[in-house]
C-alpha positions in Angstrom: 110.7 -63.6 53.9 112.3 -62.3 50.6 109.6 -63.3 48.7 107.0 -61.7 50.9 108.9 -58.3 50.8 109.2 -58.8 46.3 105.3 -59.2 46.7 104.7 -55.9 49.2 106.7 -53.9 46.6 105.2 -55.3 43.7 101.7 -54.6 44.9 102.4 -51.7 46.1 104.1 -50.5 42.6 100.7 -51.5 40.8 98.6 -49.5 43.3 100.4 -47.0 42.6 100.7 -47.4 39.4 96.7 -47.4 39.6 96.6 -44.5 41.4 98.6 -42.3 38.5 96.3 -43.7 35.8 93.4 -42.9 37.3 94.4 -39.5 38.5 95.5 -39.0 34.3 94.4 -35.4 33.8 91.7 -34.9 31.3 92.3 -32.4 28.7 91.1 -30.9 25.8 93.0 -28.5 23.8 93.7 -26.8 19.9 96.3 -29.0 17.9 97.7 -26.4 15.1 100.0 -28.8 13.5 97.3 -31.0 12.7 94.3 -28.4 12.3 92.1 -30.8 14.6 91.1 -30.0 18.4 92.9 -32.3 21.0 91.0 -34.4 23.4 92.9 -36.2 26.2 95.8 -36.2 23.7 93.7 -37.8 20.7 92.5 -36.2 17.8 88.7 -35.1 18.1 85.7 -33.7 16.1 82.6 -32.1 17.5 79.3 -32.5 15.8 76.9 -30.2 18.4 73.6 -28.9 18.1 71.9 -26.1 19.6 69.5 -26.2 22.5 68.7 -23.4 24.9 67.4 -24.6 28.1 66.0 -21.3 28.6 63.2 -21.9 26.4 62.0 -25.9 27.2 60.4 -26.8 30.4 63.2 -28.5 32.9 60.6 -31.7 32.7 61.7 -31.9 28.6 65.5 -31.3 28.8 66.7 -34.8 29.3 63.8 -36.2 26.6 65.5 -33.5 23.7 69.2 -34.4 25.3 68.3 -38.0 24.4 66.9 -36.9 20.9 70.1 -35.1 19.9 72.2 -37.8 21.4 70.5 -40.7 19.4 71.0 -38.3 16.0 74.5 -38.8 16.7 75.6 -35.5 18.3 78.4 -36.0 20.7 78.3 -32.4 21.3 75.7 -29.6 22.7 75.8 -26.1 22.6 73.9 -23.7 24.6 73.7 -20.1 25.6 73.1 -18.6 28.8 70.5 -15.5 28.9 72.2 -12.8 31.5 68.8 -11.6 32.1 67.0 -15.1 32.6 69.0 -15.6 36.2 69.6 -11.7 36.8 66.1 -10.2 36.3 67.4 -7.3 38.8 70.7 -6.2 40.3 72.0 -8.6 42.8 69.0 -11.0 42.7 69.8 -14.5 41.1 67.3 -17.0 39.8 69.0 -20.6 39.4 66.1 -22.5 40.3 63.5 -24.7 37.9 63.6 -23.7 34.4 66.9 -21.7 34.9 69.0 -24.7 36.6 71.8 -24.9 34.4 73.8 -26.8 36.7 71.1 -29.4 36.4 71.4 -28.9 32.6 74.5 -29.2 32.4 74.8 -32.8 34.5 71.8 -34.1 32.4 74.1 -33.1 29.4 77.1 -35.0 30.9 74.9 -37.6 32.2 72.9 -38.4 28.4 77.0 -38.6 27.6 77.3 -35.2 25.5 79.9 -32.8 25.7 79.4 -29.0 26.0 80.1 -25.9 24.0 79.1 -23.4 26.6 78.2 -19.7 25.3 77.8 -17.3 28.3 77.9 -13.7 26.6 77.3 -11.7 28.8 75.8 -11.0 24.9 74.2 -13.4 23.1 71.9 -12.7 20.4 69.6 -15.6 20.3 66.5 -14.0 18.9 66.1 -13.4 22.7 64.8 -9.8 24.4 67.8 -7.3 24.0 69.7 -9.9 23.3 70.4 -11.8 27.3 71.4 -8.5 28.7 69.3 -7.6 31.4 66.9 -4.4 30.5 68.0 -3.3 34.1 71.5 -1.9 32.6 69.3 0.8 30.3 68.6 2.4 34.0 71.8 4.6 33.1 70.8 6.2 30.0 73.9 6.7 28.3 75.0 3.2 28.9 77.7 2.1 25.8 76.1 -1.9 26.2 79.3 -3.8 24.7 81.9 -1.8 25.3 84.8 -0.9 27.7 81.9 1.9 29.6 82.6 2.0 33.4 78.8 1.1 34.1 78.6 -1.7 31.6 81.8 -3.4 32.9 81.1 -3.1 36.7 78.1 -5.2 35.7 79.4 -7.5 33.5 82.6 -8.4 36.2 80.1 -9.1 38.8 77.4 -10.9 36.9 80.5 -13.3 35.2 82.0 -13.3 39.1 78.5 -14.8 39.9 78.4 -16.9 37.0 81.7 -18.1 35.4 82.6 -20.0 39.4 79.9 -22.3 39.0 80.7 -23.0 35.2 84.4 -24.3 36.6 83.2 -27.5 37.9 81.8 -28.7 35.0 84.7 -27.9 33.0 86.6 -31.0 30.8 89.7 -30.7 32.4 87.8 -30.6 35.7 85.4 -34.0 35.2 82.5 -32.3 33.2 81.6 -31.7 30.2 82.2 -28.2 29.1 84.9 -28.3 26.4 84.8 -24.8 25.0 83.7 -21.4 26.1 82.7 -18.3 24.2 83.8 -15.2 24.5 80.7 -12.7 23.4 78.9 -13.4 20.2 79.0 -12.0 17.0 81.6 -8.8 17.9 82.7 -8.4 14.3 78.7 -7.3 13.5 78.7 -4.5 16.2 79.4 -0.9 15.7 82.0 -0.3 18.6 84.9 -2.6 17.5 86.4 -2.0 21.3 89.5 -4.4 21.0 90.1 -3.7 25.2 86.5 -4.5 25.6 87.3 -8.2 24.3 91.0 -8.2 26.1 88.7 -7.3 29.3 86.4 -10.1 28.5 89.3 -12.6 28.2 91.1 -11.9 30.9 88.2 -12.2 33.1 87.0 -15.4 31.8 90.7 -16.4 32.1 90.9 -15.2 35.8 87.8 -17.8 36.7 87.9 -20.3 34.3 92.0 -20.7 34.4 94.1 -21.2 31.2 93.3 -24.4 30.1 90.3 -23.7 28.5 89.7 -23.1 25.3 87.9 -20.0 24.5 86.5 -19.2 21.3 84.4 -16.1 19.7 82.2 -16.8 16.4 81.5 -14.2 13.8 80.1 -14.0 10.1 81.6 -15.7 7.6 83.3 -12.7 6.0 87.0 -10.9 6.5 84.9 -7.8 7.0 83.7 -9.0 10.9 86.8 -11.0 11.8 88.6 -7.8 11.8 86.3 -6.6 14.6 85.2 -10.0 16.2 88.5 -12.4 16.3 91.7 -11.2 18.9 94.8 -13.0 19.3 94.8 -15.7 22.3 90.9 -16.4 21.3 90.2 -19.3 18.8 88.3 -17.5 16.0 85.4 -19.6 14.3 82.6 -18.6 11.8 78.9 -19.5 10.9 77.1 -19.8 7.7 74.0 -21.7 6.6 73.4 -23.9 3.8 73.2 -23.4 0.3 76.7 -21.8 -0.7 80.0 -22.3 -0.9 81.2 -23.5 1.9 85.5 -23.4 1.1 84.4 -20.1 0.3 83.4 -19.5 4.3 85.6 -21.5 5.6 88.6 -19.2 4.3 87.3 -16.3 5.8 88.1 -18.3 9.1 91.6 -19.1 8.0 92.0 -15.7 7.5 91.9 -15.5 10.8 93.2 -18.8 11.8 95.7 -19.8 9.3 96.0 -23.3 11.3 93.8 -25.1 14.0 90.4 -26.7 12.8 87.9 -25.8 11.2 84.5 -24.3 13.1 80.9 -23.4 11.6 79.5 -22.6 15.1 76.1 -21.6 13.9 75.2 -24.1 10.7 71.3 -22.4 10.2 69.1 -25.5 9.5 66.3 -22.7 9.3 65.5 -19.3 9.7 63.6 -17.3 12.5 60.0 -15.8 12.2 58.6 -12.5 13.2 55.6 -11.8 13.3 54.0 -10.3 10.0 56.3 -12.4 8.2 56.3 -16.1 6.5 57.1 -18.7 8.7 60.6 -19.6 7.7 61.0 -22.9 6.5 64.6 -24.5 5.0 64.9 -27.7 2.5 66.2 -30.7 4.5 67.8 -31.7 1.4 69.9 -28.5 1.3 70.4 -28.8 4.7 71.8 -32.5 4.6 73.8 -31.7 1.7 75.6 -28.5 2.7 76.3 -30.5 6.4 77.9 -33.5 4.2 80.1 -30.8 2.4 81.2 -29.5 6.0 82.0 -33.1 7.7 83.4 -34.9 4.1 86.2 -31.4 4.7 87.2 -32.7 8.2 85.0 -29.5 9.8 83.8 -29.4 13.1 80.0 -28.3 13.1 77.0 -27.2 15.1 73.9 -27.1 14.0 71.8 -23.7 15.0 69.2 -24.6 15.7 68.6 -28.6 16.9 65.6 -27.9 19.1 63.9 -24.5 19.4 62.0 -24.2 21.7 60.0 -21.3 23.1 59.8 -17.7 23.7 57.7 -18.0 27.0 56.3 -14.8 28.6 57.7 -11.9 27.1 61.7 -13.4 26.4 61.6 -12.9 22.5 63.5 -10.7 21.1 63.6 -8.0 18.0 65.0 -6.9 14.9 65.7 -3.5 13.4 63.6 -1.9 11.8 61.6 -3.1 14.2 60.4 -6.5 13.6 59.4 -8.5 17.1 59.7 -12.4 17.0 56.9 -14.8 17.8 56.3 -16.8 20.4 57.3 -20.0 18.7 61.0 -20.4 18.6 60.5 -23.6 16.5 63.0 -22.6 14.0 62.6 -25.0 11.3 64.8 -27.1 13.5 65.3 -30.9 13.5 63.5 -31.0 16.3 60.4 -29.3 16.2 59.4 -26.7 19.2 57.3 -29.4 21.0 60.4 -31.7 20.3 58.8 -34.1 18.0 61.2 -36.2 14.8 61.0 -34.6 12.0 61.8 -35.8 8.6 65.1 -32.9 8.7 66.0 -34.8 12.0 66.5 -38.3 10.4 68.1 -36.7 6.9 71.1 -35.1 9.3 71.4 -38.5 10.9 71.5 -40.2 7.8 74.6 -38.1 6.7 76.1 -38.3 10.4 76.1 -41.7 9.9 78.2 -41.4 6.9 81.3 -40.6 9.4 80.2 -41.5 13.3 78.9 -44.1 14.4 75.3 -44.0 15.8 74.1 -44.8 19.2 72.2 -48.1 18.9 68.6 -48.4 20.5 65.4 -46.9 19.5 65.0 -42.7 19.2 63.0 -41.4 21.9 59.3 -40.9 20.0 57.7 -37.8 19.9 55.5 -36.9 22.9 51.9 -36.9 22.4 48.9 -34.5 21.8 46.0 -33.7 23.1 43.1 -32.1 21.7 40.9 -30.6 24.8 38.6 -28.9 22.4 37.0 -25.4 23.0 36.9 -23.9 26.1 33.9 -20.7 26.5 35.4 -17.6 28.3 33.7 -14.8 29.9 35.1 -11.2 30.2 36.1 -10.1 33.8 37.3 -6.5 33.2 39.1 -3.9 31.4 42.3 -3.4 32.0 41.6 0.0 33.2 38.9 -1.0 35.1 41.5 -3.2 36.9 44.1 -0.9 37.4 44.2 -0.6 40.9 44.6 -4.1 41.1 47.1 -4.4 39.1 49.2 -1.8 40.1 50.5 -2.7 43.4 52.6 0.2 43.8 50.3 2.5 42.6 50.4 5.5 40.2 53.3 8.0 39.6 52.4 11.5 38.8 54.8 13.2 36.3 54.3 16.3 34.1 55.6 14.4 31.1 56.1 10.5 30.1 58.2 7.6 31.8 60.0 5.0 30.2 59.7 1.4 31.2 63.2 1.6 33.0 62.5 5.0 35.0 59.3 3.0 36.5 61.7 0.2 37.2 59.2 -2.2 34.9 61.4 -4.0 32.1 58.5 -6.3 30.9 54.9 -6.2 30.4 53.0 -3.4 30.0 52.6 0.1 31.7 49.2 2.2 31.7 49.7 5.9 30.7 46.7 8.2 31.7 45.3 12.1 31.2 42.8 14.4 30.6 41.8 16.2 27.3 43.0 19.9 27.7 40.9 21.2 24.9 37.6 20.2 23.6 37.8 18.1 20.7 34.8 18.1 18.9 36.2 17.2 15.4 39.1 14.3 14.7 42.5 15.5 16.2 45.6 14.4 15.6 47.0 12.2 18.9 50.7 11.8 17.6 54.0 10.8 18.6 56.2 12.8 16.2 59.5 11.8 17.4 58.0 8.1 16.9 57.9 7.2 20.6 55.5 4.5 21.3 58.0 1.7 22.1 56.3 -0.2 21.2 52.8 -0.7 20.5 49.6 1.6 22.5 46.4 0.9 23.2 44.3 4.4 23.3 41.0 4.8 24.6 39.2 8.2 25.8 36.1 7.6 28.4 36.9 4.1 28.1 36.0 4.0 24.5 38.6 2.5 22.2 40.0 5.4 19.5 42.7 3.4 17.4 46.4 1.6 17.8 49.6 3.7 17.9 52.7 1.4 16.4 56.4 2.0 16.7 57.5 2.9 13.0 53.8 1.8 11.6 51.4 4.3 12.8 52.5 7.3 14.9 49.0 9.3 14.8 45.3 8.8 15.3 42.4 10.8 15.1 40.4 11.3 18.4 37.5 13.3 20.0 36.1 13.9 23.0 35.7 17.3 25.8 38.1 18.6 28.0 38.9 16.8 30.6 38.7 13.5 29.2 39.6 10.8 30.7 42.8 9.1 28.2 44.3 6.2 28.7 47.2 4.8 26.5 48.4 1.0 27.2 51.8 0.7 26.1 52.7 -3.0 25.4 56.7 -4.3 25.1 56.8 -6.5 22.3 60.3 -7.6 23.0 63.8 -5.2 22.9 66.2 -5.3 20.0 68.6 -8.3 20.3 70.8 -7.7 17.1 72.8 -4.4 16.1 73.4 -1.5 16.8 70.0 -0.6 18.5 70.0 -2.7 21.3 70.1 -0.1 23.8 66.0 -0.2 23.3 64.3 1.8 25.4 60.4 0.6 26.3 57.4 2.9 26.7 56.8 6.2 25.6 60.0 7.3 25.3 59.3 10.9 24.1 56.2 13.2 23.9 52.8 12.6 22.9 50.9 15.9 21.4 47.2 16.6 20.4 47.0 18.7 17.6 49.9 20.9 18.4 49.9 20.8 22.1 52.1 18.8 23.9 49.9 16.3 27.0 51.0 16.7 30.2 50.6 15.7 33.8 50.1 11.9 33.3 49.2 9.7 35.7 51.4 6.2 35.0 50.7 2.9 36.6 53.2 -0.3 36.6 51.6 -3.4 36.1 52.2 -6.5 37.9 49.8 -8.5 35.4 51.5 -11.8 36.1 51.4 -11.4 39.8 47.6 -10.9 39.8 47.1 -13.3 37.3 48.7 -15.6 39.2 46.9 -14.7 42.5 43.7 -15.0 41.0 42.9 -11.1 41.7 41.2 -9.9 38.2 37.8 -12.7 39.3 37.3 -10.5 42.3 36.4 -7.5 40.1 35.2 -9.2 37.7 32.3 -7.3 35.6 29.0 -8.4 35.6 28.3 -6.6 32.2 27.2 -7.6 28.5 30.5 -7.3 26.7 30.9 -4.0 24.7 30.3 -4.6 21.0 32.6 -1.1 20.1 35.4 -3.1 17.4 38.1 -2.6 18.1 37.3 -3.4 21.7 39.6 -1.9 25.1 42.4 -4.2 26.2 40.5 -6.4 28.5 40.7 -9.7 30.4 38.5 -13.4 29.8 38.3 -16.2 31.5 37.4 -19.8 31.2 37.9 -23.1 32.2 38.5 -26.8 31.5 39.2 -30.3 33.1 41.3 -32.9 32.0 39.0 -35.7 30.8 39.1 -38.6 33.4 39.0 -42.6 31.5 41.6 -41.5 29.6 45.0 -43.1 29.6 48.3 -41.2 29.6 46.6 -37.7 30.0 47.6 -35.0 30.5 49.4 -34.5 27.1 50.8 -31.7 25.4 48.3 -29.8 23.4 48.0 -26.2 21.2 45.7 -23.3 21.5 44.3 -20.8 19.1 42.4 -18.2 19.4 39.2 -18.0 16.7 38.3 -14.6 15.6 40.7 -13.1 18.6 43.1 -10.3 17.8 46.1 -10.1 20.0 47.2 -10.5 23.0 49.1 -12.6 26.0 47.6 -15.7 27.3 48.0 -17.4 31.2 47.2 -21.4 32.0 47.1 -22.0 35.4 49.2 -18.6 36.0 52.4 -19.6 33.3 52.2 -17.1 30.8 52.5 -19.1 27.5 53.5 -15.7 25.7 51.5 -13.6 23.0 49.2 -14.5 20.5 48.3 -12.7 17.5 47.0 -14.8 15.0 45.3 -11.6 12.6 49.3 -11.1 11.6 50.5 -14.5 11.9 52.8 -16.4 11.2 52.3 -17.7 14.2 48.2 -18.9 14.7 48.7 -22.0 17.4 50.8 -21.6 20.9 52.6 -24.2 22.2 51.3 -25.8 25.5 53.4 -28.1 27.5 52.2 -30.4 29.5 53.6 -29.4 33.5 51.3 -26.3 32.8 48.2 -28.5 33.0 46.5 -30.1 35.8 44.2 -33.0 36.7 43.6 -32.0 40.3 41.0 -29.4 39.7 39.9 -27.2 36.3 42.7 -25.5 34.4 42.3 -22.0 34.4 42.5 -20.3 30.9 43.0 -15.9 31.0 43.4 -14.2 28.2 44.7 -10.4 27.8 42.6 -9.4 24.5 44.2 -6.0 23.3 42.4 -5.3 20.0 39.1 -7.4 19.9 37.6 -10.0 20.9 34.6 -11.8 19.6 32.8 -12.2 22.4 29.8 -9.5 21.9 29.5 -11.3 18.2 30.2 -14.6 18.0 31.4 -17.6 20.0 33.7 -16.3 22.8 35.8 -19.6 22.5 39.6 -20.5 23.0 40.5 -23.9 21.6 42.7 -27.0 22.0 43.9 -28.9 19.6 46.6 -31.3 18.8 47.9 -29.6 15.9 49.9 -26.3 15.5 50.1 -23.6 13.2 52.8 -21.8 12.7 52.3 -20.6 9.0 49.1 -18.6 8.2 50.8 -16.7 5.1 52.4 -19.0 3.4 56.5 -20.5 3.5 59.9 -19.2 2.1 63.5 -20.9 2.1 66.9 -18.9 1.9 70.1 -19.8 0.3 73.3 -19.1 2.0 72.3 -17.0 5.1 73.8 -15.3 8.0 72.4 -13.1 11.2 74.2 -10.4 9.2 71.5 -10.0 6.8 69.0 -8.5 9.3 71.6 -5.8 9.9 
């Protein structure tokens, strides 16, 4: 009976026992006394890329997870674009491309950790940097600051978002380690100190005091002063190519003791369009990463995977300089997500201090060429107007922005008469510089020339009074970096003819993507011989293809280009793939990924041609190939770099 009651207590002491291990709280924290970051009580070092889900298909994530996981990453970080899940007040998008709970279990379940950057501003080469264009609708609106309007939105947006972050915090079974507080604050003109003591606290009201937040700035005492406050772990980015003690003791000025953070290491540069496509040595690249890990350094690597500016997400710089499509970066992984030769040079020197995951790397997905494709014209896009304006036109005596027509993307249609009779070439200007950010003009439905935001503010036109004009005004992407962020789209001040200012416009919103996606622009379509006038009005084409059947393993990824086209935004099967403007490059190929495509029936093709196409003169052809290009002017490297040099 004793010995019966010895064995009760004795199991019961193991269960519970048991029971305490596995209830062990997880943790992860900052050890000062040893400069190293904590995790569950040992000492820990990330190596992290980037990846932004926001701009891979949801069907890729877990193949680039995999990628980065077999290069020996333990670590991911990501942002989180404001205006990706908010595209209006009060209306959320969580769903397909923009599940981030989804990403983030994929992350936890490839078995990476998480370095979670939710803003609300992020930067990212993305439009207006992942606040939503929506915030604009109060004109004076201090974005980034302690403004009543600004912080309303931000405490409800974060009271949305930061909730569902908590699960999937370390200390709460997932795999988010650390969180950022903004991006970049030491490079912005306001320097509002309660603006990142707001920030804090109400990360720290949702998200507890456990975790660890962090804020990142440029490598130089000069932002620190602006971007670091006491109770937030202050880190630093640089590139490769310099001196990297140098860049690390701008951090310890800062951060005299905790571990040392390069939260943005560049492995390449970003593109915009008119530029060279931005490419960085791998051998710099491997050597200034070996200098970072051989000093103890935690380290992520901006970019890992690229991605893809879809629709009309990129961003801008100032003076205004829109990105490409193609968010490829230079990155170890390239924008489709295939190896590159960078990719297995960074493993090589990870190796050097982790060990790497054993099994083969996850081989780059393959292409297709579908060959040309012929398209036909349907119509004008101010033939089409009033099916693509839904809501129809609004009358005002002078211009509307993009935000007073509650349009934040896309294009709006501007329309008058001639007042005068304009029998010789007269100026059509924007003196204050206010086609934000590129117009289409055409009188009688004849084109007269290109207006461009700091390139070309007048053209010459003719015609009689009463005139039909019509000015297509194209967003190109809003500023993301700076202090001009607060980017206004459309015409944003007056146009004049000669001396006199033109009134009483006519301006239509247009839901292109709606009616591309409903198939509306074939009803209308014109039965006409394309116009031969070069440059020719915006206008839409159309064409067609099928999926050759025989073939195993299709569909595949594959890449358009557009021969002889000009520029303009392109639709497959109703995605909008983003612009194309090959005749300024880099940029000549766009990336097509493979959910878009379809071997149920033929994949439609429409293209928005803005400048000219080549339909009335040559072969009217779109074609796909297996290859891209993303360098039509040639390549450049950098040395030591930072976001700061755009400023």
């Amino acid at each position: 009976m004793a010995f019966s009651n010895v064995r009760i207590v004795l199991v019961y002491s193991l269960a519970l026992t048991t029971q305490i291990t596995c209830a062990s709280p997880r943790t992860f924290s900052i050890d000062y006394q040893n400069d190293c970051f904590l995790k569950d009580g040992e000492p820990f070092r990330y190596i992290s890329g980037s990846i932004h889900y926001s701009r891979i298909p949801q069907i890729y994530w877990k193949d680039r997870l995999l990628k980065m996981y077999m290069a020996g990453l333990n670590t991911i970080q990501t942002y989180i674009p404001w205006n990706f899940h908010e595209p209006a007040p009060n209306h959320y998008n969580f769903s397909g491309d923009r599940d981030l709970e989804h990403f983030l279990h994929l992350a936890q379940e490839v078995g990476l950790l998480v370095i979670l950057r939710p803003g609300p501003y992020i930067c990212a080469e993305w439009d207006m940097g992942g606040l939503p264009a929506w915030l604009l609708n109060k004109k004076d609106i201090v974005l980034r600051s302690s403004d009543a309007d600004y912080i309303a939105a931000v405490d409800k947006w974060m009271g949305k978002l930061l909730p569902m972050i908590k699960p999937f915090l370390y200390q709460k079974g997932g795999p988010i380690i650390t969180v950022q507080v903004e991006n970049e604050y030491g490079s912005y003109f306001a320097c509002d100190y309660n603006y990142l003591r707001h920030l804090t606290q109400l990360f720290r009201s949702h998200l507890g005091q456990e975790v660890v937040l962090f804020t990142t700035d440029g490598a130089g005492v000069g932002y620190l002063r602006c971007g670091a406050l006491q109770g937030i772990y202050a880190t630093v980015d640089f590139g490769p190519g310099g001196n990297v003690s140098a860049a690390f003791a701008a951090q310890r000025y800062a951060e005299p003791h905790g571990p040392l953070v390069n939260s943005e290491f560049y492995t390449g540069w970003l593109d915009h369009w008119g530029g060279h496509h931005s490419v960085v040595s791998s051998a710099i690249v491997a050597k200034s990463l070996n200098e970072i890990l051989a000093m103890g350094a935690n380290v992520n690597m901006y970019m890992f995977i690229g991605g893809t500016n879809f629709g009309y997400w990129n961003g801008a710089n100032t003076p205004y300089a829109p990105q490409p499509t193609s968010y490829d970066y230079d990155a170890p992984l390239s924008e489709a997500g295939d190896l590159t030769d960078k990719y297995f040079a960074i493993r090589d020197v990870i190796k050097m201090y982790n060990k790497i995951p054993e099994g083969p790397v996850p081989p780059s997905t393959p292409k297709y060429a579908y060959g040309l494709v012929k398209m036909t014209k349907l119509q004008t896009v101010s033939d089409a107007v009033d099916l693509l304006s839904f809501s129809g036109p609004v009358k005002s005596t002078f211009p509307l922005s993009f935000s007073e027509m509650k349009q934040y993307f896309g294009f709006l249609l501007y329309r008058t008469k001639i007042p005068v009779d304009c029998s010789i070439p007269t100026p059509l200007s924007s003196p204050l510089n206010g086609v934000h950010d590129r117009a289409y003009v055409s009188v009688n439905g004849v084109a007269a020339g290109i207006l461009e935001r700091d390139k070309s503010i007048s053209i010459n036109i003719t015609g009689k009074a009463g005139s039909q004009v019509d000015i297509l005004v194209e967003n190109m992407g809003r500023v993301n970096y700076g202090k001009d962020i607060n980017d206004f789209k459309g015409l944003i001040s007056n146009l004049t003819l000669g001396s006199e200012v033109l009134r009483n416009w006519m301006i239509y919103s247009l839901s292109i993507d709606e009616a591309v996606s409903k198939g509306l622009l074939h009803a209308g379509a014109s039965q006409g011989t394309p116009s031969s006038a070069d440059p020719s009005t915006p206008a839409f084409y159309t064409g067609s293809f099928s999926i050759p059947s025989g073939i195993p393993d299709l569909p595949q990824d594959t890449y358009i280009q557009f021969p002889n086209w000009g520029k303009g935004q392109l639709w497959i099967n109703g995605f909008n793939l983003g612009r194309y403007w090959p005749s300024r490059g880099p940029q000549v190929t766009l990336f097509v990924p493979v959910h878009v495509l379809s071997t149920a029936a033929p994949n439609n093709v429409t293209v928005l041609e803005l400048e000219s196409a080549p339909c009335s003169q040559g072969a009217c052809t779109v074609e796909f190939t297996c290859t891209p290009i993303l360098s039509s002017k040639g390549t450049h490297g950098w040395g030591l770099f930072n976001k700061e040099d755009l400023s």
